[in-house]
N, C-alpha and C positions, 0 to 999 in steps of 0.2 A: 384484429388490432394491428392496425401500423405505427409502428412504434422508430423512434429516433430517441438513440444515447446519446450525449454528448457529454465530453469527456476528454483529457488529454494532458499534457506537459510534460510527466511524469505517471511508472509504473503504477503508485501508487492511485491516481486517478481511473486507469488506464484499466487496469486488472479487475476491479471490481464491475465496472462496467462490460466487460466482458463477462463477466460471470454471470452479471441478470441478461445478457444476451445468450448465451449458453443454457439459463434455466428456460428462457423464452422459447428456444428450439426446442429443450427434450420435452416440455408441454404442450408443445402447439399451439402455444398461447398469441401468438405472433404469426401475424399473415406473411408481414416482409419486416427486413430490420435496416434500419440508415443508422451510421454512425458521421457524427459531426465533430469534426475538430481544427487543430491550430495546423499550419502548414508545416511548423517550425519543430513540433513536438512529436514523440514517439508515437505517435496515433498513428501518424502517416505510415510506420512499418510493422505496428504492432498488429493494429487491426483488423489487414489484409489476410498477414500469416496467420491468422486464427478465423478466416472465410468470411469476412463480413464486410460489405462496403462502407466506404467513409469517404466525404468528400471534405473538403478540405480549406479554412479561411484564411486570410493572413492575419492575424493577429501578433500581438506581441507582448511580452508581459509588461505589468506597470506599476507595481507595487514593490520599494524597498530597491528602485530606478532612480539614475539622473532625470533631473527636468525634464532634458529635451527628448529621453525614452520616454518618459512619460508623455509626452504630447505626441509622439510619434505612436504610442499605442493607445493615444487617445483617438487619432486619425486614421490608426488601422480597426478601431472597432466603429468608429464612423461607414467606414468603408462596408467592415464583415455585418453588421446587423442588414440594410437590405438584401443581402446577399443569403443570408440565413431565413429573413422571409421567403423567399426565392423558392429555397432549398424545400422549404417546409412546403410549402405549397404545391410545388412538381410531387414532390413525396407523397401528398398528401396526409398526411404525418395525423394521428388519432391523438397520441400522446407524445408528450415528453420527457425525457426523463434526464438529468443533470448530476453527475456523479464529480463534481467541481473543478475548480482550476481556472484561469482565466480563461481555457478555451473552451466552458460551459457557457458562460455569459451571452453571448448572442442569439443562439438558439434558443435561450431559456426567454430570456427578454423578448425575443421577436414571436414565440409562442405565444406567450402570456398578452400581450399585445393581439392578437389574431383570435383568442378566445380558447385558444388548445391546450386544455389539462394538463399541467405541471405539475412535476412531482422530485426534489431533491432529493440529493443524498449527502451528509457531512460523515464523512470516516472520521475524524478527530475529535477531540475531547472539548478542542477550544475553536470555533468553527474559523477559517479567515474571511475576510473583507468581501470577497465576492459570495460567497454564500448567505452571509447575511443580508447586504443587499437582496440576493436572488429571494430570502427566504418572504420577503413583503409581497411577493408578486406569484409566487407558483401558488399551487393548491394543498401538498401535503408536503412534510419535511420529514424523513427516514432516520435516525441517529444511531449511531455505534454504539455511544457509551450514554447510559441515562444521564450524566452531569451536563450532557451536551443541552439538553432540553430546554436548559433557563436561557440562551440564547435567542431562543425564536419564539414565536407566538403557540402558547400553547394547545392550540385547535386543533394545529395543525403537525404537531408531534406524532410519528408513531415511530416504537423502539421497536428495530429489525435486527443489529448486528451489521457487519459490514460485510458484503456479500464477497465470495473466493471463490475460484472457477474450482469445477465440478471434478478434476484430477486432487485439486489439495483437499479438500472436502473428505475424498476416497481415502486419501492419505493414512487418514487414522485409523483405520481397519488395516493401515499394510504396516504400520510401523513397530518395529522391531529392532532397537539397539542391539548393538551388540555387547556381551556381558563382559567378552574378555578383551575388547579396544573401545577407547575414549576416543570420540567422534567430535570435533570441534567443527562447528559448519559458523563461517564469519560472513555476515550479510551486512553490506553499504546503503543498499537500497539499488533501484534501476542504474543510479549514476555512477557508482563507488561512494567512496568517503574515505579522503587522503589522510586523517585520524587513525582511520581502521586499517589503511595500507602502509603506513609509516612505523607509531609508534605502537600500535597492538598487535602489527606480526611482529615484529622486534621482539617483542615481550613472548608471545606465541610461539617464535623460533625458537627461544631457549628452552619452553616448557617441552617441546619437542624433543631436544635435544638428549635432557634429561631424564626422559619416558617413553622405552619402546614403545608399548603398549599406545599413546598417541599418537592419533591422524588427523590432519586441518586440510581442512578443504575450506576455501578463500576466493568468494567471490570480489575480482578487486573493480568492475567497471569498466564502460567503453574506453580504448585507449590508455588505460592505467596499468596493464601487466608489467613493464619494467621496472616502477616504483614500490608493486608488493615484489617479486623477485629479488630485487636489491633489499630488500629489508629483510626476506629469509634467508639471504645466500647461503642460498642451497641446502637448506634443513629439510632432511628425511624426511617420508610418509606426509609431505604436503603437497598439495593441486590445489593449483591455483589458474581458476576460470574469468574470464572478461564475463561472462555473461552465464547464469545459471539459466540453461535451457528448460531443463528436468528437476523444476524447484519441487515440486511433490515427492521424489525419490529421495533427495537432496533432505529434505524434512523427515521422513519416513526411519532414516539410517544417522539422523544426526543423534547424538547423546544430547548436546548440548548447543544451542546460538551464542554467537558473541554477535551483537549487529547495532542498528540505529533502530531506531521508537516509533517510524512510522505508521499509522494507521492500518494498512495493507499489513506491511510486515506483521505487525501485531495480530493483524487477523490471522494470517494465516499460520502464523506459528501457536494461537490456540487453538483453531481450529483441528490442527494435527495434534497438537498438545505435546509442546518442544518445550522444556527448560528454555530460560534466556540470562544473561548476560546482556541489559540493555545501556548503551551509552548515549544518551539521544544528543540529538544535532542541537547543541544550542544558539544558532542564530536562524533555527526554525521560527516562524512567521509568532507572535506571541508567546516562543517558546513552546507548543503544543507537544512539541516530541515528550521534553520531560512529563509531562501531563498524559499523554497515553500512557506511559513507562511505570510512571506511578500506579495507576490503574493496575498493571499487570502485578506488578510488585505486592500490590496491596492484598489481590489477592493466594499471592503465596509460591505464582507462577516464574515466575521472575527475578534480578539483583539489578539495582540500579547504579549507576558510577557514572557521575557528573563528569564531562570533560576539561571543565575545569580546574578541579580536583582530582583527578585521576592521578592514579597512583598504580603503577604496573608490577609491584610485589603485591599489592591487595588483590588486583585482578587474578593472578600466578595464585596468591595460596586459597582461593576461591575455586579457583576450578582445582585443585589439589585437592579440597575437601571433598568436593565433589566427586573428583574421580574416588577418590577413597569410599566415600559413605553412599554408595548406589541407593542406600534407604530413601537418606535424603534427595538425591536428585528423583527417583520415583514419586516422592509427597512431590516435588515444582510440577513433576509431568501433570500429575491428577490434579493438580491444581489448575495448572497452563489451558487442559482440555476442560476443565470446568465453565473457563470464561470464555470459552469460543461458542461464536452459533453456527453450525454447520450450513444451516438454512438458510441462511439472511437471502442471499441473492433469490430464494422462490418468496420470501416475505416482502424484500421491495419488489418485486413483479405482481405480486397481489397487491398490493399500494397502487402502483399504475394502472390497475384494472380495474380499480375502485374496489378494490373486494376488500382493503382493511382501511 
């Protein structure tokens, strides 16, 4: 099978797809692998460092854009669709596969077009604009969470989980809190989240202050370390990373997340089965952040704190509890690892191979 992901913008696009690219290698299910993406987005440097080629469109986003973005990335997908036929056809491309974002859309469309087997993937609970489009035109649709399903035509549903590279997967056989330090690991997402750099180290610093016994470790984003710095000035037992290299490690030694809702995120912090602390991004597309968030909560894994509503003594005597009552953060764990699928990324590559 030759197989082409396409995928990009954002981590959370990004990682999953590399993951059914990672399952593709250790099975040998995959003759060669082409990855397709936006010029503009993380693909371009994520892709490589993890040995896989990707070539690259110009696209641009165009949803929740001025007008004339919008017509400019109406013109840059003018442009990237023959060019993605192009791609596919040198490639020779068997299948397709689409793990979203706007820099899915061409590939997907110019496959489905050409006669070549499509196959989605929606991480989110509440799917966005391009994927529903995409979902009238591929062959089967992958979903994370079963409420995703009443979205798309149901033929073409099958429930996999949202795939996570084969390190975080491992994660959960290595993870081991520590009994006598509270471990706070604060995740933005790929970008940061100036929310999470501002006013919940603020909050975080004090709790530091007041508890040898806690450490924060604070992913703040590309270009954002002096704005988490300035918010801990210089609170004890805190690291503070632009970028989590070693998020499986980072998982494995954390007690607890404080982060954002995203898909990815969420996968993989059930996956390892991490307590959370979820404050989702609310001018997320639909709102979806809150809606995964929920999901995790509901089953037991999770606390959810609206950003709008936020309130930074309820956050503080929340993780107090916690840290107090190790019982109860153990029920979030078993709970947290409950909702995770470790598999998903070898279930969407059975998807693509026709095999479910």
């Amino acid at each position: 099978m030759r197989l082409v992901v396409t995928a990009g913008g954002t981590g959370g696009h990004i990682y999953p797809a590399l993951a059914v690219a990672q399952a593709a290698m250790a099975q040998a299910a995959a003759e060669a692998i082409l990855f397709v993406g936006a010029a503009r987005g993380l693909e371009g440097t994520l892709v490589p460092a993890h040995g896989f080629d990707i070539r690259l469109l110009p696209l641009e986003r165009m949803r929740g854009m001025s007008l004339p973005a919008q017509m400019k990335g109406l013109a840059c997908l003018g442009v990237s669709l023959p060019m993605a036929a192009r791609i596919l056809k040198e490639f020779r491309a068997d299948v397709v596969l689409g793990l979203g974002g706007y820099a899915s859309a061409p590939a997907m469309i110019a496959a489905a077009g050409m006669g070549i087997p499509t196959v989605l993937c929606e991480q989110n609970t509440i799917p966005g604009s391009t994927n529903r489009f995409l979902s009238k035109v591929v062959r089967k649709v992958c979903v994370s969470f079963p409420m995703s399903s009443g979205y798309f035509p149901a033929w073409k549903v099958v429930l996999t989980g949202n795939p996570v590279r084969t390190e975080i997967a491992a994660a959960r056989g290595l993870r081991k809190p520590s009994a006598e330090q509270f471990r706070v690991l604060v995740l933005g997402g790929s970008q940061g989240a100036q929310f999470l750099n501002t006013t919940v180290a603020r909050g975080l610093a004090d709790f530091v202050h007041r508890h040898p016994d806690v450490t924060v470790v604070h992913q703040a984003g590309e270009g954002r370390l002096a704005e988490v710095e300035a918010a801990y000035a210089g609170a004890p037992r805190v690291e503070i990373l632009e970028y989590v290299e070693d998020m499986a490690s980072q998982l494995a030694a954390a007690s607890i997340v404080v982060g954002r809702a995203g898909a990815t995120t969420i996968a993989e912090l059930t996956a390892v089965g991490v307590p959370a602390i979820l404050i989702p991004f609310p001018f997320a597309t639909d709102n979806h952040q809150l809606a995964n968030a929920r999901e995790m909560e509901r089953t037991g894994g999770g606390l959810v704190f609206e950003q709008a509503s936020f309130n930074e003594d309820r956050l503080l005597d929340e993780l107090e509890r916690l840290r107090k009552d190790r019982a109860a953060l153990a029920a979030m764990e078993v709970a947290s690892a409950g909702l995770g699928v470790c598999d998903a990324a070898a279930r969407v590559l059975d998807v693509a191979r026709g095999k479910a």
